[in-house]
Backbone atoms as SQL, in Angstrom:
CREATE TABLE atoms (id INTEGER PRIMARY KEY, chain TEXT, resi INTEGER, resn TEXT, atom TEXT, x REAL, y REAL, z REAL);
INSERT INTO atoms VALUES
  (1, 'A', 1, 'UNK', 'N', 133.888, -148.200, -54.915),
  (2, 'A', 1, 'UNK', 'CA', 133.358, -149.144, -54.002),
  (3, 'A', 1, 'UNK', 'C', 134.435, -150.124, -53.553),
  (4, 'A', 2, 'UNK', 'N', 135.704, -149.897, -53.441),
  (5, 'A', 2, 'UNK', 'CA', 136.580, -150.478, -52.577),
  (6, 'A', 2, 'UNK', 'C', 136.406, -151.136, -51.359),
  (7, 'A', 3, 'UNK', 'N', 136.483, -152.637, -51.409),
  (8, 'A', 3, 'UNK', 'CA', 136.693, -153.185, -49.894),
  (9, 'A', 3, 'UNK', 'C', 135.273, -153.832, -50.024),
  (10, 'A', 4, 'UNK', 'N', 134.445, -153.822, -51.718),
  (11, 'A', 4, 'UNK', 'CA', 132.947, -154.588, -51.429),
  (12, 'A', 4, 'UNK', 'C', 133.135, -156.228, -51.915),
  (13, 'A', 5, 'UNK', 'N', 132.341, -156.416, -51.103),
  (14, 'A', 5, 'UNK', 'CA', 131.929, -157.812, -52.030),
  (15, 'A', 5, 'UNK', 'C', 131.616, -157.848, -53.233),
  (16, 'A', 6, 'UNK', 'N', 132.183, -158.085, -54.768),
  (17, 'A', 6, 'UNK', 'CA', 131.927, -157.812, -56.130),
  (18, 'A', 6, 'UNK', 'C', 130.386, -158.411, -56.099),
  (19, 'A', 7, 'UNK', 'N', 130.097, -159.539, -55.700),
  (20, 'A', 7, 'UNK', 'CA', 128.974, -160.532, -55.507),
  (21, 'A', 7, 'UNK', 'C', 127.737, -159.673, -55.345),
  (22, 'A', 8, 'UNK', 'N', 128.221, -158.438, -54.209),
  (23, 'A', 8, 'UNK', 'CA', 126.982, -158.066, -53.402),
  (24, 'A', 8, 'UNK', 'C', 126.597, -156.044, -54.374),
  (25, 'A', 9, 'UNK', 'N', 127.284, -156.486, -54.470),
  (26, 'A', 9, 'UNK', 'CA', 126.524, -155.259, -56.039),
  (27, 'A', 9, 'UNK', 'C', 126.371, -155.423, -56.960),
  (28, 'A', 10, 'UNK', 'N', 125.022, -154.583, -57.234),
  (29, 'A', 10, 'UNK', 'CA', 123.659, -154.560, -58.308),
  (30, 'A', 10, 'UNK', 'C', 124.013, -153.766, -59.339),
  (31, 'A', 11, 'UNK', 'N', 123.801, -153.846, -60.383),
  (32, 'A', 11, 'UNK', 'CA', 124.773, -152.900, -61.512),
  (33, 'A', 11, 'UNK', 'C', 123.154, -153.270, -62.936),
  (34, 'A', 12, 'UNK', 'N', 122.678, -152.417, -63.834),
  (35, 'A', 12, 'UNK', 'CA', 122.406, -152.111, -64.520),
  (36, 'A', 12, 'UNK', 'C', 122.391, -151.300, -65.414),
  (37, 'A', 13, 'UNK', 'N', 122.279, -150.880, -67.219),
  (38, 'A', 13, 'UNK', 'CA', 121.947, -150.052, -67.428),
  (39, 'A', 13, 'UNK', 'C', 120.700, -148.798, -67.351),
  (40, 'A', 14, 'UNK', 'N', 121.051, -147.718, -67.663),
  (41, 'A', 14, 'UNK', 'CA', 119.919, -146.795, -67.848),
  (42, 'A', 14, 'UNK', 'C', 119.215, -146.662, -69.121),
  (43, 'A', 15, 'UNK', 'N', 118.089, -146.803, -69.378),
  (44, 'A', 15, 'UNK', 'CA', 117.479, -146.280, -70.865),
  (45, 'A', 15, 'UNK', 'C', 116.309, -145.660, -70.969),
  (46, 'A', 16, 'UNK', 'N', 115.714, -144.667, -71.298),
  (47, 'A', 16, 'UNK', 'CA', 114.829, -143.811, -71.159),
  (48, 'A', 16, 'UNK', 'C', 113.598, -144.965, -72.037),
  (49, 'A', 17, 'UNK', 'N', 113.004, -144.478, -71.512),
  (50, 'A', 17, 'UNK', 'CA', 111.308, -145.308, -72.370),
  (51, 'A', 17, 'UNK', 'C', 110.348, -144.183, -72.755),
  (52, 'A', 18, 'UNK', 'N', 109.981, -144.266, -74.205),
  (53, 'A', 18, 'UNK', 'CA', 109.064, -143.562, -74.788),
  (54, 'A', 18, 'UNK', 'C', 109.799, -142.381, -75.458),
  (55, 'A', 19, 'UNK', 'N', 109.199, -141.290, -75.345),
  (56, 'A', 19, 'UNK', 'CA', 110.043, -140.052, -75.836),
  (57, 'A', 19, 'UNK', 'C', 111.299, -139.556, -75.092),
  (58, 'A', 20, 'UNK', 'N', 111.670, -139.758, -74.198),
  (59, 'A', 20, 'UNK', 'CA', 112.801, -139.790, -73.042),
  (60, 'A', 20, 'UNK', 'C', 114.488, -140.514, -73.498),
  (61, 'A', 21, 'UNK', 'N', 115.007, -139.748, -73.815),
  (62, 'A', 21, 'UNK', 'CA', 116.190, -140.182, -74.388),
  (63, 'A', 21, 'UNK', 'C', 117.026, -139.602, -72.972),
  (64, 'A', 22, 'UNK', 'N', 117.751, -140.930, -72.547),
  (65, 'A', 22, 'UNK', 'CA', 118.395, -141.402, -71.257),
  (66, 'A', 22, 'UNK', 'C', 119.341, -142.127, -71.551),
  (67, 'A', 23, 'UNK', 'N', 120.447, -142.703, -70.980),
  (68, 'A', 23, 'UNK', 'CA', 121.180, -143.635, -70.832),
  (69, 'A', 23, 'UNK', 'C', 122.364, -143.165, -69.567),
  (70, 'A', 24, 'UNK', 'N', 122.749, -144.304, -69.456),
  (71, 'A', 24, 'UNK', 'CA', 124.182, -144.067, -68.381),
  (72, 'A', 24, 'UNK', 'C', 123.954, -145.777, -67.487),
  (73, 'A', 25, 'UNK', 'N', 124.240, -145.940, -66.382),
  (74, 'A', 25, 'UNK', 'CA', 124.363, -146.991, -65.591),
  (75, 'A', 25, 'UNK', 'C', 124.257, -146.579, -64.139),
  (76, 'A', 26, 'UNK', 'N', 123.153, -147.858, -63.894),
  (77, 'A', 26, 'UNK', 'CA', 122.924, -147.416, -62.226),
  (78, 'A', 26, 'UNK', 'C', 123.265, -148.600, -61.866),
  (79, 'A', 27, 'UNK', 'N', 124.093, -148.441, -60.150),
  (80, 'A', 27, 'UNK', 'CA', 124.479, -149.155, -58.830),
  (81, 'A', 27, 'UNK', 'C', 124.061, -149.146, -58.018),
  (82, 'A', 28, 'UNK', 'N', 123.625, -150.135, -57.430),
  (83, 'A', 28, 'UNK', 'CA', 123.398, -150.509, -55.798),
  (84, 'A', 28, 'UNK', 'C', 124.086, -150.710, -54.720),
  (85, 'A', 29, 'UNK', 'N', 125.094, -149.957, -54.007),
  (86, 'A', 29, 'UNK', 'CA', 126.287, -150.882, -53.563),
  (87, 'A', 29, 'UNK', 'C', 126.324, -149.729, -52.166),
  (88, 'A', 30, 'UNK', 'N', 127.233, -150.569, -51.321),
  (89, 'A', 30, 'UNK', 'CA', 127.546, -149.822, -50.282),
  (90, 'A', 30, 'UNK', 'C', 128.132, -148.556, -50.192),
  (91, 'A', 31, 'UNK', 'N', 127.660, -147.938, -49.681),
  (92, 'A', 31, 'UNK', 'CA', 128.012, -146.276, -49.885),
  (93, 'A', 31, 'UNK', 'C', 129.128, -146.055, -48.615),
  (94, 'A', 32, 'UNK', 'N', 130.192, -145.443, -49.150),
  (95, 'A', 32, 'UNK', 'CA', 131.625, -144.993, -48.428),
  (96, 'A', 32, 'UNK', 'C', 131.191, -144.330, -47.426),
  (97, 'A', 33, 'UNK', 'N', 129.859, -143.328, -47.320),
  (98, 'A', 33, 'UNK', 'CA', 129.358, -142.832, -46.042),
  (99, 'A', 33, 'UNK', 'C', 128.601, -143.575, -45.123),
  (100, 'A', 34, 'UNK', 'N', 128.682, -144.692, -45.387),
  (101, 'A', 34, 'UNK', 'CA', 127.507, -145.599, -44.525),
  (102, 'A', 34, 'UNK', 'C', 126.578, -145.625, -45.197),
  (103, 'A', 35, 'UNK', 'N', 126.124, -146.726, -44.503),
  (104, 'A', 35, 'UNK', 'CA', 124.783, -147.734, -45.429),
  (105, 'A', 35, 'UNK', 'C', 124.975, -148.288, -46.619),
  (106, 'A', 36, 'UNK', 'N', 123.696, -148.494, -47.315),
  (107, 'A', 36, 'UNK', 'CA', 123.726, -148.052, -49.048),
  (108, 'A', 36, 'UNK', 'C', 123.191, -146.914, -50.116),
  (109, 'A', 37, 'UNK', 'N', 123.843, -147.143, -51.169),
  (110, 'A', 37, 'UNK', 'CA', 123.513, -146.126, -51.907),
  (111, 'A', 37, 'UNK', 'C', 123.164, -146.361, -53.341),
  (112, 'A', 38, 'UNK', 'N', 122.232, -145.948, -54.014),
  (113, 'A', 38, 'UNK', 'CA', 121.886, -145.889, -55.486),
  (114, 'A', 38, 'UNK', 'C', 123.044, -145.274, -56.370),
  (115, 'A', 39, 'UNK', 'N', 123.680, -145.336, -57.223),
  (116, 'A', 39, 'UNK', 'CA', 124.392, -144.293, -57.924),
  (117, 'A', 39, 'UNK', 'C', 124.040, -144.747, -59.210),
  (118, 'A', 40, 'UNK', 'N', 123.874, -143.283, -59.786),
  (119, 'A', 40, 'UNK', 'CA', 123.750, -142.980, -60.931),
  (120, 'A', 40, 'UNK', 'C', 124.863, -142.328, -61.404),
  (121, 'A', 41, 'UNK', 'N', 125.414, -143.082, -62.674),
  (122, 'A', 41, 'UNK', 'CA', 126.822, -142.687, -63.287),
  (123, 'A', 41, 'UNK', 'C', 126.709, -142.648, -64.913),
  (124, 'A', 42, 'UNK', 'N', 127.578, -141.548, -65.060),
  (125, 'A', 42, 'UNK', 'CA', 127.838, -141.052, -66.692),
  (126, 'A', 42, 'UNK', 'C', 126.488, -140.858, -67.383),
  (127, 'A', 43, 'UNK', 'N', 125.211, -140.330, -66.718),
  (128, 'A', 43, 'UNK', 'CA', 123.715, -140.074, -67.332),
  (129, 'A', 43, 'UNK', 'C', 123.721, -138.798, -68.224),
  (130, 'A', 44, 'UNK', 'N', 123.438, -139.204, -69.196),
  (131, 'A', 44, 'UNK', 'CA', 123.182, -138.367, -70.280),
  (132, 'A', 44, 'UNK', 'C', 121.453, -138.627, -71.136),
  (133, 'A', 45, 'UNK', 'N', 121.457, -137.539, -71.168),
  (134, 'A', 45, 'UNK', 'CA', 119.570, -137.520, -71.801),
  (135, 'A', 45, 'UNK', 'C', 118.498, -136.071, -71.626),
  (136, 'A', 46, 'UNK', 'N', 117.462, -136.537, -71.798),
  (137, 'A', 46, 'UNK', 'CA', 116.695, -135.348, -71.044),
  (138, 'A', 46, 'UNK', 'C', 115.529, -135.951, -70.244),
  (139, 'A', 47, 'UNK', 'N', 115.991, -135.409, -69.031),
  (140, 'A', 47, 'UNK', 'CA', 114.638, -135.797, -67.910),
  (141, 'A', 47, 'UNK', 'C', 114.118, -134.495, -67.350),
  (142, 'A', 48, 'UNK', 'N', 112.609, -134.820, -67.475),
  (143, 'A', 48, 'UNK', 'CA', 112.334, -133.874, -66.796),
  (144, 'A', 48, 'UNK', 'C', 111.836, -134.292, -64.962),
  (145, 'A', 49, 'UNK', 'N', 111.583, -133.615, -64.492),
  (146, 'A', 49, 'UNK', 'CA', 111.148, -133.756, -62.898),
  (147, 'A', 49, 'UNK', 'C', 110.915, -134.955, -62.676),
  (148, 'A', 50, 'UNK', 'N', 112.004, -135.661, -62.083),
  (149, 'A', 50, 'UNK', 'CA', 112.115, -137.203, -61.580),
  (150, 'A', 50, 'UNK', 'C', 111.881, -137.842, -59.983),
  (151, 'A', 51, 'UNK', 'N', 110.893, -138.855, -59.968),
  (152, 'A', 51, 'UNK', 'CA', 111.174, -139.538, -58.657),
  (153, 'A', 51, 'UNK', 'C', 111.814, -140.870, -58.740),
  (154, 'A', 52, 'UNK', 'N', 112.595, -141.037, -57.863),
  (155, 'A', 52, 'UNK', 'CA', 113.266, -142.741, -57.898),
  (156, 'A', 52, 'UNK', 'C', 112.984, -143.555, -56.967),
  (157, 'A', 53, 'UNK', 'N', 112.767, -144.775, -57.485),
  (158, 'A', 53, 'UNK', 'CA', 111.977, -145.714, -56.843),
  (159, 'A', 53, 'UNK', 'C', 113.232, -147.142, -56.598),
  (160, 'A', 54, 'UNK', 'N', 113.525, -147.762, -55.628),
  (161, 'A', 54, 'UNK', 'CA', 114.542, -148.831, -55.553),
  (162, 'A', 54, 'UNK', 'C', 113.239, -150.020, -54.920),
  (163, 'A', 55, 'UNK', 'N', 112.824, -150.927, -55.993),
  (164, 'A', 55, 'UNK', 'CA', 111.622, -151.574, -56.082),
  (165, 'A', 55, 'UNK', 'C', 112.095, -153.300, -56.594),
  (166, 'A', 56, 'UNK', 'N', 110.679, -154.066, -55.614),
  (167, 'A', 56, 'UNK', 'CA', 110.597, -155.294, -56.154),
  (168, 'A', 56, 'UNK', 'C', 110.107, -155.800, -57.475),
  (169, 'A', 57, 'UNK', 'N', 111.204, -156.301, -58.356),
  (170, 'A', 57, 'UNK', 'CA', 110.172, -156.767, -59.473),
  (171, 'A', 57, 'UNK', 'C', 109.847, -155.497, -60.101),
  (172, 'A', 58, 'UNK', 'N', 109.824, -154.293, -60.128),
  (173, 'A', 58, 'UNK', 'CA', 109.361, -153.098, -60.942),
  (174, 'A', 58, 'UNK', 'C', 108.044, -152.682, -60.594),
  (175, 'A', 59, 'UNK', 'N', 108.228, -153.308, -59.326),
  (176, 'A', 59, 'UNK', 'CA', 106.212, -152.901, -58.871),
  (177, 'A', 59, 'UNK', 'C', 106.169, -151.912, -57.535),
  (178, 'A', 60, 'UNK', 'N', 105.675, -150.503, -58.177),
  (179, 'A', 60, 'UNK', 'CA', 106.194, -149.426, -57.269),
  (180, 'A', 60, 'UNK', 'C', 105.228, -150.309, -56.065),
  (181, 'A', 61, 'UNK', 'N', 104.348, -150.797, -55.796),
  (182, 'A', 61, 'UNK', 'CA', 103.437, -150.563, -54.666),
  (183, 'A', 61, 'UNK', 'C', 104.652, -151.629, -53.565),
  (184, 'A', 62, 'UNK', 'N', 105.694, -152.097, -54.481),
  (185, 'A', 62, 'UNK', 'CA', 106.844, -152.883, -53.507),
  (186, 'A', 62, 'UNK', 'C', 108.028, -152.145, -53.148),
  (187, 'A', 63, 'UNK', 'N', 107.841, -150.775, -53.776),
  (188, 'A', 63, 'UNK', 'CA', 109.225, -150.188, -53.173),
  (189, 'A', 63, 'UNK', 'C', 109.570, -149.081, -52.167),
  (190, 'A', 64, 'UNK', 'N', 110.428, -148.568, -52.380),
  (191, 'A', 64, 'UNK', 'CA', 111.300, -147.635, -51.594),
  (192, 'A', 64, 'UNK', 'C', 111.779, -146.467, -52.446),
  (193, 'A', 65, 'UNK', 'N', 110.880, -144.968, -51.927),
  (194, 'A', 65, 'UNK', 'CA', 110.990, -143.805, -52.650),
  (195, 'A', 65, 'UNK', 'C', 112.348, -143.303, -51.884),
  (196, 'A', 66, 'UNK', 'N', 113.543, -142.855, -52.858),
  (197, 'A', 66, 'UNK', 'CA', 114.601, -142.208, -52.846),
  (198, 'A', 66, 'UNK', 'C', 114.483, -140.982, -52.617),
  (199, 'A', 67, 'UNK', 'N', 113.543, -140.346, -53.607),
  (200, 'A', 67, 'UNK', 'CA', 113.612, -139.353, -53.381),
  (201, 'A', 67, 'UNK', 'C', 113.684, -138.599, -55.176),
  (202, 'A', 68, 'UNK', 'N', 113.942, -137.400, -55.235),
  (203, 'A', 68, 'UNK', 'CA', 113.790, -136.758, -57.041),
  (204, 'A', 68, 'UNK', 'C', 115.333, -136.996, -57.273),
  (205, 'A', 69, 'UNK', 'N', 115.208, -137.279, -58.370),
  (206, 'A', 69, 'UNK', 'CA', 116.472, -136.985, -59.452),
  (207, 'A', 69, 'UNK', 'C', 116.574, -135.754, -60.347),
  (208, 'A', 70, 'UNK', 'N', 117.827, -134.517, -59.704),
  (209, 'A', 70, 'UNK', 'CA', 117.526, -133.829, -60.152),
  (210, 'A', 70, 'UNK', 'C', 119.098, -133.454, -61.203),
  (211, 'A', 71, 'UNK', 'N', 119.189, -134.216, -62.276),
  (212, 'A', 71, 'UNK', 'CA', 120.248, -134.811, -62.757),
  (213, 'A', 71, 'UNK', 'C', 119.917, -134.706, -64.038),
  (214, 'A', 72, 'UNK', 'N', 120.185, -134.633, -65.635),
  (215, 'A', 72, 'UNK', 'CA', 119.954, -134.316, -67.150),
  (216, 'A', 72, 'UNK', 'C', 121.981, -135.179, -67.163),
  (217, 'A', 73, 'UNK', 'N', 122.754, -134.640, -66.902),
  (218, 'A', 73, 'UNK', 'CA', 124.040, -135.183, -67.057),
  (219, 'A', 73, 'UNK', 'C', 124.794, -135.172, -66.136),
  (220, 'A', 74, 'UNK', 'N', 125.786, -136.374, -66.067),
  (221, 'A', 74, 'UNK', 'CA', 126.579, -136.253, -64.710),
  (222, 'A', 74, 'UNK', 'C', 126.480, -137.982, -63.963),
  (223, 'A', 75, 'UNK', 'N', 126.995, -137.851, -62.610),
  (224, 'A', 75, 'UNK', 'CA', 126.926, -138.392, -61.504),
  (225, 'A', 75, 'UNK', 'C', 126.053, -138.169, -60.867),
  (226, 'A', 76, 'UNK', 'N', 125.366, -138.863, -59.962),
  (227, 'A', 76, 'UNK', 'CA', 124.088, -138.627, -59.051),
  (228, 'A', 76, 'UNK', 'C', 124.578, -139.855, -58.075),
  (229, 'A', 77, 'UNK', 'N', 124.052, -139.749, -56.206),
  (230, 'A', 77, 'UNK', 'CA', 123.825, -140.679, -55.664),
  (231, 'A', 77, 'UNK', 'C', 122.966, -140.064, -55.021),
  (232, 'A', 78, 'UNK', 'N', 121.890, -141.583, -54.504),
  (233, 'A', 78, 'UNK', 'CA', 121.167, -141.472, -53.402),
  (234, 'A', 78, 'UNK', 'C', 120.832, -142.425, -52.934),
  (235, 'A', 79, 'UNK', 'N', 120.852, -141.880, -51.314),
  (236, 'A', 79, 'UNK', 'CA', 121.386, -142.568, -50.553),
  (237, 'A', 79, 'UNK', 'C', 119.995, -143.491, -50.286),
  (238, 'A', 80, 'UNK', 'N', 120.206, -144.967, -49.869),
  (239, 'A', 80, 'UNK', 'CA', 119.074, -145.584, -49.323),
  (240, 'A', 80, 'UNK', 'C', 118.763, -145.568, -47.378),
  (241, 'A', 81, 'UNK', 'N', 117.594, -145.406, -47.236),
  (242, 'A', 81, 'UNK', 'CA', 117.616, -145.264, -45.823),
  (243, 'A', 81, 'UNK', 'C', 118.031, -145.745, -44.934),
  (244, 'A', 82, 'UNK', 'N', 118.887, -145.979, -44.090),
  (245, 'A', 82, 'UNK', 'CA', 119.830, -146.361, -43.217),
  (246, 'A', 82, 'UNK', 'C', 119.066, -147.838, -42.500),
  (247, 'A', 83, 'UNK', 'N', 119.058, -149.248, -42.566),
  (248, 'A', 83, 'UNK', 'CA', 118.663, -150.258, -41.694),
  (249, 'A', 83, 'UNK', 'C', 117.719, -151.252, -42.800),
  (250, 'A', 84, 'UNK', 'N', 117.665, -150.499, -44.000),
  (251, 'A', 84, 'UNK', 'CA', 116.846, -151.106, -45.068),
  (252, 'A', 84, 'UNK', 'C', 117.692, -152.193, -45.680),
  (253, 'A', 85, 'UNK', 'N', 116.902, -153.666, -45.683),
  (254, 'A', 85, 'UNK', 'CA', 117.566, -154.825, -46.456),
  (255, 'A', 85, 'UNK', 'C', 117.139, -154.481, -47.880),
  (256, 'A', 86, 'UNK', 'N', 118.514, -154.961, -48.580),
  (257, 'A', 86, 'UNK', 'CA', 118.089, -154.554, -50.043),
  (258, 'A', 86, 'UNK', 'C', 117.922, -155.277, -50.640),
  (259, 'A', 87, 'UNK', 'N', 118.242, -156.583, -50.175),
  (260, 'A', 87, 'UNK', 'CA', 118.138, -158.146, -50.893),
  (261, 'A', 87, 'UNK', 'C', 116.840, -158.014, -52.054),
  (262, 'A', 88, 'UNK', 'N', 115.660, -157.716, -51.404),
  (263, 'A', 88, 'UNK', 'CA', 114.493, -158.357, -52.049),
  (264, 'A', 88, 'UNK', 'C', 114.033, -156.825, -53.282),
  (265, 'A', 89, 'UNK', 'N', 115.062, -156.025, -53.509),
  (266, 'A', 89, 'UNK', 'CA', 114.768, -155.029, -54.338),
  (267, 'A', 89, 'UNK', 'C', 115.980, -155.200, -55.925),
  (268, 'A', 90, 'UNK', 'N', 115.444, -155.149, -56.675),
  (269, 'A', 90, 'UNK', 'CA', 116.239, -155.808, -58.247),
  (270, 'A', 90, 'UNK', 'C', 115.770, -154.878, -59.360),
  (271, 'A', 91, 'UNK', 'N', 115.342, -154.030, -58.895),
  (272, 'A', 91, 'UNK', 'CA', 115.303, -152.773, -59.765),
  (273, 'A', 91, 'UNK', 'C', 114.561, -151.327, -59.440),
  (274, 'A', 92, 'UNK', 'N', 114.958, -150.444, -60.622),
  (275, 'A', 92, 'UNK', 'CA', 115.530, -148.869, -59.921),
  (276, 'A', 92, 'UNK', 'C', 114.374, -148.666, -61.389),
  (277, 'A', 93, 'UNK', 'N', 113.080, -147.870, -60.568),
  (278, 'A', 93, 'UNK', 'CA', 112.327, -147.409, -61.312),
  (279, 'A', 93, 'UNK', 'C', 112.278, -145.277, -61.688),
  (280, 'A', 94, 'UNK', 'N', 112.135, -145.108, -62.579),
  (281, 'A', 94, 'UNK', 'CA', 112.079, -143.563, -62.436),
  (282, 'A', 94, 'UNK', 'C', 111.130, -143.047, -63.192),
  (283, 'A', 95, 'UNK', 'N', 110.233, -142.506, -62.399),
  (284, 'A', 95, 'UNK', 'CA', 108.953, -141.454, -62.876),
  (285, 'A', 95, 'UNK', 'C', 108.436, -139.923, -63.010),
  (286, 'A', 96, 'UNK', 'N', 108.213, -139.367, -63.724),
  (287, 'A', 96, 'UNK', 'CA', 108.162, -138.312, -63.965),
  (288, 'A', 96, 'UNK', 'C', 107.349, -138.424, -62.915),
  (289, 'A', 97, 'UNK', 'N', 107.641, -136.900, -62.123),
  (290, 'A', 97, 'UNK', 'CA', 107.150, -136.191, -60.929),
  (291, 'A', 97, 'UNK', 'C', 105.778, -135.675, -60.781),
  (292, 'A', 98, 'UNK', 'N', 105.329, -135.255, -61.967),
  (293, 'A', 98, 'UNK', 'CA', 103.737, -135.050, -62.230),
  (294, 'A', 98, 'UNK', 'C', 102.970, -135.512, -62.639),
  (295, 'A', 99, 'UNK', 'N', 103.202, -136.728, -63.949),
  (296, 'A', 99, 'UNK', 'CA', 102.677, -137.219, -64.260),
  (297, 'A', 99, 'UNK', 'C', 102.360, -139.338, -63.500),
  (298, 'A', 100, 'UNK', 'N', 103.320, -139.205, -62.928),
  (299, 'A', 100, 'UNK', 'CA', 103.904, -141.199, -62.129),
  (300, 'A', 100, 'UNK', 'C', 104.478, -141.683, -63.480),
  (301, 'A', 101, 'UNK', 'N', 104.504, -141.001, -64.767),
  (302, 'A', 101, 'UNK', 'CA', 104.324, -141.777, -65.665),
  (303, 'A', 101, 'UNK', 'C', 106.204, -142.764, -65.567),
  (304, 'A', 102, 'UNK', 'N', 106.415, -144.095, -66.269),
  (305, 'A', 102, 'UNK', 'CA', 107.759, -144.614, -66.418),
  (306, 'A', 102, 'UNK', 'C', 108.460, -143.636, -67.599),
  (307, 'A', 103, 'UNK', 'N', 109.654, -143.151, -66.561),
  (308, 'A', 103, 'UNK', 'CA', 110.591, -142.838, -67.652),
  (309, 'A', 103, 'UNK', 'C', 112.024, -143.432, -67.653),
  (310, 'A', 104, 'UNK', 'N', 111.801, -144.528, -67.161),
  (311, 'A', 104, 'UNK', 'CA', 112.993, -145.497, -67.265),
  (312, 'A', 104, 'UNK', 'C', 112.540, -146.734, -66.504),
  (313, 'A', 105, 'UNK', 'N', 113.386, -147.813, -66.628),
  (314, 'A', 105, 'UNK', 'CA', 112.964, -148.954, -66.142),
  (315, 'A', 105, 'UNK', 'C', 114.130, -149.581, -65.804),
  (316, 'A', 106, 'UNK', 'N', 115.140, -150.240, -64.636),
  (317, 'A', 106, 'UNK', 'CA', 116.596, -150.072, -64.654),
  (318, 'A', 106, 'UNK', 'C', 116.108, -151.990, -63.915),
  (319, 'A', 107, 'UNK', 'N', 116.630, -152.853, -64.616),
  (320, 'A', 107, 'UNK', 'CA', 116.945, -154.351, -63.829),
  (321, 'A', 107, 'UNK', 'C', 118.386, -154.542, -63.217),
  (322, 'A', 108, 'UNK', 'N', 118.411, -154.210, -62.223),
  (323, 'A', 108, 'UNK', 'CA', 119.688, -154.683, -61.341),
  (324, 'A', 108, 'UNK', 'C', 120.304, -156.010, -61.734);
């Protein structure tokens, strides 16, 4: 993320909740292709069928669906939709795909 404002990126860890053993660190920051972007870095764990949520306060009915995470280890980004203010979003929710259930809970 060269050339950002240190100020203006969101940085948390990852940790799986419940039976879900997760970890790594997620970013909010301007993406080198334009716009912004979520990244998910150094994730290690087991997930199964993921949706990601970039949300107010941790309250999906306030956020913005990314899209699935289809990631167990590694690097991941995704991208946020092009014209979206991100100010009022402070955390990165992730739910199993069939069930909504939380399988992580990420505070920016």
């Amino acid at each position: 993320m060269p050339n950002q404002d240190p100020g203006k990126i969101k940085m948390g860890n990852l940790e799986g909740k419940g039976d879900t053993t997760l970890q790594g660190t997620v970013i909010l920051s301007v993406d080198p292709e334009g716009g912004e972007v979520v990244f998910f870095k150094n994730v290690v764990g087991d997930l199964p069928e993921s949706t990601v949520y970039l949300a107010a306060d941790g309250n999906k009915e306030h956020s913005i669906c990314l899209g699935e995470l289809k990631l167990n280890a590694g690097n991941y980004r995704m991208p946020v939709p092009l014209g979206t203010n991100t100010s009022p979003y402070n955390t990165v929710l992730v739910l199993d795909k069939k069930s909504e259930k939380d399988i992580a809970f990420v505070q920016l």
